[in-house]
N, C-alpha and C positions, 0 to 999 in steps of 0.2 A: 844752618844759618844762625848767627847768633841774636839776642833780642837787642832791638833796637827801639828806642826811648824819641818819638817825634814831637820837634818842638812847636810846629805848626801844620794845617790841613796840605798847606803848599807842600811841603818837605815830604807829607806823607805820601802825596799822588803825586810827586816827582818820583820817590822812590818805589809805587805799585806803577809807575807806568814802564821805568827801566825793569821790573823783573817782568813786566807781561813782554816788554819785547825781547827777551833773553828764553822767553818762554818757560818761565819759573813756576807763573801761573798758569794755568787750563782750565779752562772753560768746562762747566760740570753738566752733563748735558742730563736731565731729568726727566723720567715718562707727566704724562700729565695724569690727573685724579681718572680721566675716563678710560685710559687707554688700562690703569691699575686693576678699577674696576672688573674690565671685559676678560681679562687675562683671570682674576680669578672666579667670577662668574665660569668659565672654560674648565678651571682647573677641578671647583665643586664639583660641577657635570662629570667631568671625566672618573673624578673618584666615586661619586653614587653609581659611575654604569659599572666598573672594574669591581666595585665590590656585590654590586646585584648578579653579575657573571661568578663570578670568584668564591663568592661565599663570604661568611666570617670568616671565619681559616684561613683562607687564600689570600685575601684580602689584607689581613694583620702578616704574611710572611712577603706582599709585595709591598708593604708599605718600611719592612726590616728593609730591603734589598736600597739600593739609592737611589742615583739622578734616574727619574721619570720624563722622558721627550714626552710632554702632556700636549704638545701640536700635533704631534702625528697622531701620536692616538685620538686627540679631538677631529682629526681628518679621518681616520678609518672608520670611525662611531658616527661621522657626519653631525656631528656639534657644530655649531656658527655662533 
């Protein structure tokens, strides 16, 4: 899309109302501050119990390896 130079507020939200309905724009949907919080609250948990099981060693070669499901594991460890 190239830039465009608006001469007025009119012109502006004539033109962000034709691109919302062409579907140009989308709606950003964002967690809130608590929900942020609780997810890492969870995640801390999970990595003190894996590295108290694990060891250092074990610990430092599951944190090399990647994606971590930290749900399921906070459901097998019984975290809330």
């Amino acid at each position: 899309m190239r830039e465009q130079k608006f001469k007025s507020k009119k012109q502006f939200f004539w033109k962000f109302n034709q691109l919302k309905k062409n579907v140009v724009i989308k709606p950003c949907l964002q967690p809130d501050g608590e929900w942020i919080r609780e997810r890492n609250r969870i995640e801390l948990a999970v990595s003190a119990r894996v590295r108290w099981e694990l060891g250092l060693e074990g610990w430092n070669k599951w944190m090399e390896c990647g994606y971590k499901d930290i749900g399921h594991l906070a459901e097998a460890y019984g975290i809330r």
